[in-house]
Backbone as ProteinMPNN parsed JSONL, in Angstrom:
{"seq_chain_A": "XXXXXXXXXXXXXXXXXXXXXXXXXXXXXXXXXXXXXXXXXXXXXXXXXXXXXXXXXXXXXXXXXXXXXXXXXXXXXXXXXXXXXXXXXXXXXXXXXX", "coords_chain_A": {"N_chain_A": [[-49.466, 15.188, 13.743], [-52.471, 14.43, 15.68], [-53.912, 14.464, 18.555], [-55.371, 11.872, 20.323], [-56.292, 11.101, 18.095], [-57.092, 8.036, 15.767], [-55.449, 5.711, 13.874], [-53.324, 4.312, 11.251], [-49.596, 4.005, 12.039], [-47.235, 6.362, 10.381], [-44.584, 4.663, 10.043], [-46.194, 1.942, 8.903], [-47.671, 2.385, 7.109], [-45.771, 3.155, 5.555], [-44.4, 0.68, 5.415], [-46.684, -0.792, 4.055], [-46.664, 0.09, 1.612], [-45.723, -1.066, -0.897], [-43.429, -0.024, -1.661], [-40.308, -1.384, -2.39], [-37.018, -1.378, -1.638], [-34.402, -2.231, -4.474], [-32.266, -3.701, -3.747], [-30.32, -4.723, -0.472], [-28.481, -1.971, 1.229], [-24.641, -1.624, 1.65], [-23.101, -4.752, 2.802], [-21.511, -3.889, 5.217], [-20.18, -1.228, 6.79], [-17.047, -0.262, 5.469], [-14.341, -2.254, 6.094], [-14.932, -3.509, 8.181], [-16.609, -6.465, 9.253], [-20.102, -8.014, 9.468], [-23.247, -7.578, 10.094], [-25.449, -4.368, 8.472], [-24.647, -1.643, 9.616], [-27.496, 0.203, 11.592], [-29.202, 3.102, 10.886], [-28.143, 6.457, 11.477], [-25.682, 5.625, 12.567], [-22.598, 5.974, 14.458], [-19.701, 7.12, 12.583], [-16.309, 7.256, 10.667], [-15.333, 10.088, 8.67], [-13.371, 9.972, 5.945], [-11.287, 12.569, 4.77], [-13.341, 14.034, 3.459], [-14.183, 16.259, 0.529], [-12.71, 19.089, 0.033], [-12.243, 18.989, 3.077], [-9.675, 17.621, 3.757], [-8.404, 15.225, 5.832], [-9.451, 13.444, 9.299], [-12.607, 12.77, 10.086], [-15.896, 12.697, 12.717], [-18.29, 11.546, 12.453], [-22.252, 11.215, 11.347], [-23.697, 8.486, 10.482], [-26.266, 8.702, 8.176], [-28.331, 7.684, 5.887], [-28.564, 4.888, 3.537], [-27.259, 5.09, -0.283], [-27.42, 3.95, -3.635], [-25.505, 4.203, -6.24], [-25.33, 3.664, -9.32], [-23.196, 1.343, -9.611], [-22.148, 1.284, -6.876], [-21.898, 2.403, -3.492], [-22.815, 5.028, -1.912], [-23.166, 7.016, 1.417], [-24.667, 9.044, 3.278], [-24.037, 11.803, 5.267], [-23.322, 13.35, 8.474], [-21.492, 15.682, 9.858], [-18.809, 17.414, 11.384], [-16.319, 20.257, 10.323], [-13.456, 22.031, 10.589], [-13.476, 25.158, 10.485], [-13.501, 28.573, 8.91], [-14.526, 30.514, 11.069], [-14.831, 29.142, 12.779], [-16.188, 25.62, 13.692], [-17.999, 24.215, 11.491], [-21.069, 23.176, 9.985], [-21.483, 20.027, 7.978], [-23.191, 18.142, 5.49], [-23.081, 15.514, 3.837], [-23.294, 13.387, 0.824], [-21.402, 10.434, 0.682], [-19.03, 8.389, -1.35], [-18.706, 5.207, 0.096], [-16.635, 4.135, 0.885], [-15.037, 6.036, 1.897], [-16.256, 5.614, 4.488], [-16.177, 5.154, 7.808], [-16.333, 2.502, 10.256], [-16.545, 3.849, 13.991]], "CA_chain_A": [[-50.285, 14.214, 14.42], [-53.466, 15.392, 16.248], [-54.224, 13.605, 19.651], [-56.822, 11.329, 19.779], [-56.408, 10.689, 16.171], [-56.448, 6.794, 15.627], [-55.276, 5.101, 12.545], [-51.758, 3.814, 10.79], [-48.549, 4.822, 11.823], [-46.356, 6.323, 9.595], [-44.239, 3.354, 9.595], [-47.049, 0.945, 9.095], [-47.816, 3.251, 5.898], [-44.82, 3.001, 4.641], [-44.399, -1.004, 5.284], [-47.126, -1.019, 3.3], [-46.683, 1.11, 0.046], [-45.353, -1.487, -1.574], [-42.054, 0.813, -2.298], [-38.635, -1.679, -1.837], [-35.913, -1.259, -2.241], [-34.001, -3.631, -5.379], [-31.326, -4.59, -2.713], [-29.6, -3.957, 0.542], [-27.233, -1.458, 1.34], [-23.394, -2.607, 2.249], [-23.135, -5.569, 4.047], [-21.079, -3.202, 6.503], [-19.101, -0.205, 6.533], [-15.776, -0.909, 4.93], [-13.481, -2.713, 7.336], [-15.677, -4.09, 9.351], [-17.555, -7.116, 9.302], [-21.521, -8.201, 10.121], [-24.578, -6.693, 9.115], [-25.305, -3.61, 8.081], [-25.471, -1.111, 10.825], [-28.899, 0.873, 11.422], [-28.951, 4.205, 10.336], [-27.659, 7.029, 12.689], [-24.4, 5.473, 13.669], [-21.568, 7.199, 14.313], [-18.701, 6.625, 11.682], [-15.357, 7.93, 10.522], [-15.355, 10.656, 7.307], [-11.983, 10.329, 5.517], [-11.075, 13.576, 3.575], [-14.33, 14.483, 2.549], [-14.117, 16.97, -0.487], [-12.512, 20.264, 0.811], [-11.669, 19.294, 3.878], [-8.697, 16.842, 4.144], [-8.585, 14.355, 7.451], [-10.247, 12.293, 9.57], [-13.744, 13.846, 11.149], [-16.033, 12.343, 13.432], [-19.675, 11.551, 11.949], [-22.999, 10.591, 11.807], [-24.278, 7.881, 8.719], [-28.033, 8.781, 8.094], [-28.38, 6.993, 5.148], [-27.776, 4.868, 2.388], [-28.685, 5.425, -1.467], [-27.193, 3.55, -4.773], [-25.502, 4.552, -7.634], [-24.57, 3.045, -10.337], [-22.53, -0.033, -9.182], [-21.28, 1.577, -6.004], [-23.153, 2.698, -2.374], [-22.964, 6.111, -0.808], [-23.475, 7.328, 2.583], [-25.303, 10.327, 3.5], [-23.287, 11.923, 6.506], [-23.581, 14.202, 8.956], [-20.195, 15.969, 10.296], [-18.228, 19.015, 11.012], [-15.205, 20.204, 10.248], [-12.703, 23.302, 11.515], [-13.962, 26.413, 9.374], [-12.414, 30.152, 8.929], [-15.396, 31.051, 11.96], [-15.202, 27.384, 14.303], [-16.963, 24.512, 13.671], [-19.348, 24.458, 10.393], [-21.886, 21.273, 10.132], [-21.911, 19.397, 6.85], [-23.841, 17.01, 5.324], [-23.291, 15.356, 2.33], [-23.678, 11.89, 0.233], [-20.017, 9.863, 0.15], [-18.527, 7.145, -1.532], [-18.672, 4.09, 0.967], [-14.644, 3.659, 0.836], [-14.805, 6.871, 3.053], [-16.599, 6.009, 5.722], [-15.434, 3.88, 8.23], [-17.126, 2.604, 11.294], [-16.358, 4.498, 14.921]], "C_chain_A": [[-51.203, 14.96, 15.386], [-53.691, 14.052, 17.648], [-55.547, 13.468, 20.375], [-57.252, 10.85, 18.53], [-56.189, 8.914, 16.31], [-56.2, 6.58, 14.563], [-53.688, 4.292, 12.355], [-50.589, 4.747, 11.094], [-47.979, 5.138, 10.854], [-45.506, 5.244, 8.901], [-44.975, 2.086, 8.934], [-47.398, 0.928, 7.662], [-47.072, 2.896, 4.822], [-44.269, 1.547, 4.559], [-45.601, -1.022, 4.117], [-47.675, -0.792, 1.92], [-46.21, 0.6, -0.513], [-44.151, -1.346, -2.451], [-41.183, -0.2, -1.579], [-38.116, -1.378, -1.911], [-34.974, -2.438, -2.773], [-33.219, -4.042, -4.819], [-30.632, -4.454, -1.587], [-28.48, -3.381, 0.454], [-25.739, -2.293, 1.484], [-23.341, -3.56, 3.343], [-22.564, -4.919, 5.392], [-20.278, -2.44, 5.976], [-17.455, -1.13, 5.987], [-14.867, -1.112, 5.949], [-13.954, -3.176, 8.455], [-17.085, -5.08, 9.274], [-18.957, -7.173, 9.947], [-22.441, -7.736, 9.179], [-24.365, -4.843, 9.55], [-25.856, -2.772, 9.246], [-27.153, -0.069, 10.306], [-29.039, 2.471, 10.64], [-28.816, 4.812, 11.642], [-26.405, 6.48, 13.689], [-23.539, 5.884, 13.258], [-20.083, 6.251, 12.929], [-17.317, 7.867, 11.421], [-15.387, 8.49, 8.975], [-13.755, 10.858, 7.202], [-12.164, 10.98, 4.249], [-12.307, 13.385, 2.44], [-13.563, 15.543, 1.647], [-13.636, 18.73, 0.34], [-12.318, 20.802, 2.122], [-10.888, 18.182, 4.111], [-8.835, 16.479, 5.872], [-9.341, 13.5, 7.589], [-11.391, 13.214, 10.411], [-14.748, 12.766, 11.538], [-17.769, 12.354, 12.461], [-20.715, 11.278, 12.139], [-23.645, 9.721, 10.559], [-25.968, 7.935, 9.237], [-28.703, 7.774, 7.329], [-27.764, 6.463, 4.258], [-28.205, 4.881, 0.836], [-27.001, 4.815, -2.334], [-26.969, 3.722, -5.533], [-24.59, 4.468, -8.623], [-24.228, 1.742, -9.229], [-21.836, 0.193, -7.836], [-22.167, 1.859, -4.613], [-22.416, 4.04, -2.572], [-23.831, 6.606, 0.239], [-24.275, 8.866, 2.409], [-24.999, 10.555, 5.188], [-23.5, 13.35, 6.806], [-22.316, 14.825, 9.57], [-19.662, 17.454, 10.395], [-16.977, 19.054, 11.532], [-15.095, 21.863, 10.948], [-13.405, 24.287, 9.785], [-13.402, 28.007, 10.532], [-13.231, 30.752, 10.423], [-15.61, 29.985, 12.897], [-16.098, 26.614, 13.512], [-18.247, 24.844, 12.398], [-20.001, 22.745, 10.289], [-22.095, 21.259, 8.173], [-22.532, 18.276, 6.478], [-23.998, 16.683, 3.761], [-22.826, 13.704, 2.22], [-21.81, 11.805, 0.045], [-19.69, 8.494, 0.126], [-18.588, 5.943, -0.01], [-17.541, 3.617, 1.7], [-14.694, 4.667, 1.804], [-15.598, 6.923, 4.209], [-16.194, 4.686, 6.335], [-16.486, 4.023, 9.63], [-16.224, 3.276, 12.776], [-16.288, 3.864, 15.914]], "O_chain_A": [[-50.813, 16.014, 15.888], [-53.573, 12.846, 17.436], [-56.386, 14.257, 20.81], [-58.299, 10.35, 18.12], [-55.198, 8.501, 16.911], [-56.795, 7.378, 13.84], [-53.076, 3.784, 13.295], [-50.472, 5.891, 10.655], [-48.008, 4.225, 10.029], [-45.552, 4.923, 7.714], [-44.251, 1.223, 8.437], [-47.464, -0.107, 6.999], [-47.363, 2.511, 3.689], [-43.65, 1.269, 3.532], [-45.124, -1.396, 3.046], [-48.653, -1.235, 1.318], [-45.711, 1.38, -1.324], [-43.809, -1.997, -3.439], [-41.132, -0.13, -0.351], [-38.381, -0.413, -2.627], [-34.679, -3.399, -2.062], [-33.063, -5.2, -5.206], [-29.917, -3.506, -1.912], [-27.522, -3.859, -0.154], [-25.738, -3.523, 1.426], [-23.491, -3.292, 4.535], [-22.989, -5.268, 6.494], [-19.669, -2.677, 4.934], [-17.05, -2.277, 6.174], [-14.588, -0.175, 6.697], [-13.393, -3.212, 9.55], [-18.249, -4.68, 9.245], [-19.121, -6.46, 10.937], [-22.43, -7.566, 7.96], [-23.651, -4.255, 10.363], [-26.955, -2.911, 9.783], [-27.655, 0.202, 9.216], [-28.796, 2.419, 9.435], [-29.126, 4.257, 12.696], [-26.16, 6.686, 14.877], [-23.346, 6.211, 12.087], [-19.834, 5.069, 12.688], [-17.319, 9.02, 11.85], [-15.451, 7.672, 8.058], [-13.033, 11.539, 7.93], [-12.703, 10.612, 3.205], [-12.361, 12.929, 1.299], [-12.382, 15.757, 1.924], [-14.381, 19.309, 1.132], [-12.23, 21.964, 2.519], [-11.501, 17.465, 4.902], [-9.216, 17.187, 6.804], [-9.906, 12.824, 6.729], [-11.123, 14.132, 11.186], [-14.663, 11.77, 10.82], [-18.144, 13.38, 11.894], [-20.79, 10.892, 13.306], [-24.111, 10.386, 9.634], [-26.592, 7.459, 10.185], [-29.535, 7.035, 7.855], [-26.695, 6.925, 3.859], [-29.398, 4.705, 0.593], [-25.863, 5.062, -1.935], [-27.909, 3.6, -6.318], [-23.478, 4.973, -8.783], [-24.918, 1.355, -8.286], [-20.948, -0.61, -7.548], [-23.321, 1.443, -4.723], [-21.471, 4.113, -3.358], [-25.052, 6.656, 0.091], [-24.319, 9.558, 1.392], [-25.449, 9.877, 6.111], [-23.741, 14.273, 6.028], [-21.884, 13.795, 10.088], [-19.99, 18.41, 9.692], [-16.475, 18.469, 12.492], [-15.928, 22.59, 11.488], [-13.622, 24.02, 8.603], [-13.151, 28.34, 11.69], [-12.508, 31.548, 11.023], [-16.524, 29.992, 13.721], [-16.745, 27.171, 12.626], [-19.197, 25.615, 12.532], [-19.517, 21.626, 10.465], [-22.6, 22.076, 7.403], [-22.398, 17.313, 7.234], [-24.641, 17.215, 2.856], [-22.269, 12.999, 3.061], [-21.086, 12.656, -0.47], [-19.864, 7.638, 0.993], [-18.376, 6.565, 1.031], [-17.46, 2.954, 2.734], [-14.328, 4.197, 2.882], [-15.72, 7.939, 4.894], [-15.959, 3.598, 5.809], [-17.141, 4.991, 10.015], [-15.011, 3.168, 12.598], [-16.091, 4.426, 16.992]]}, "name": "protein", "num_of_chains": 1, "seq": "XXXXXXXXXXXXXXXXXXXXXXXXXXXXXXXXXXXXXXXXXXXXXXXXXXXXXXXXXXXXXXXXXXXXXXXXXXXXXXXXXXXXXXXXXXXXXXXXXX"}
């Protein structure tokens, strides 16, 4: 962005690209009623892939596939050197809200 520049925000852009999406994400994290939180809230990762437990997260997004949701999470677990950050797409069943 250059300042002094006028025109369309980004958002404004993308409201109007005519891109939907064919339906909303999960009505809500699993176990927990309402609507669907925003993106960027914190949630619980159970036994992601290679690291067994419960870890502390962040849900970025959500994306569709096949007949099922997944999350796109942000998190970190204990590693051989402290603390490593992961981020990866998971089933819906594993995330829980915080």
């Amino acid at each position: 962005m250059h300042p002094g520049r006028s025109g369309r925000s980004l958002s404004e852009r993308a409201a109007n690209s005519g891109v939907r999406p064919s339906e909303p994400p999960p009505a809500a994290l699993p176990g927990r009623p309402g609507p669907d939180p925003v993106e960027g809230r914190h949630c619980w990762v159970r036994d992601p892939p290679q690291a067994p437990g419960t870890w502390p997260g962040l849900l970025v997004e959500w994306r569709r596939r096949g007949e099922t949701w997944q999350g796109r999470v942000a998190f970190t677990v204990a590693g051989a050197d402290g603390p490593a950050l992961v981020e990866a797409w998971l089933p819906a069943d594993r995330l829980e809200p915080r």
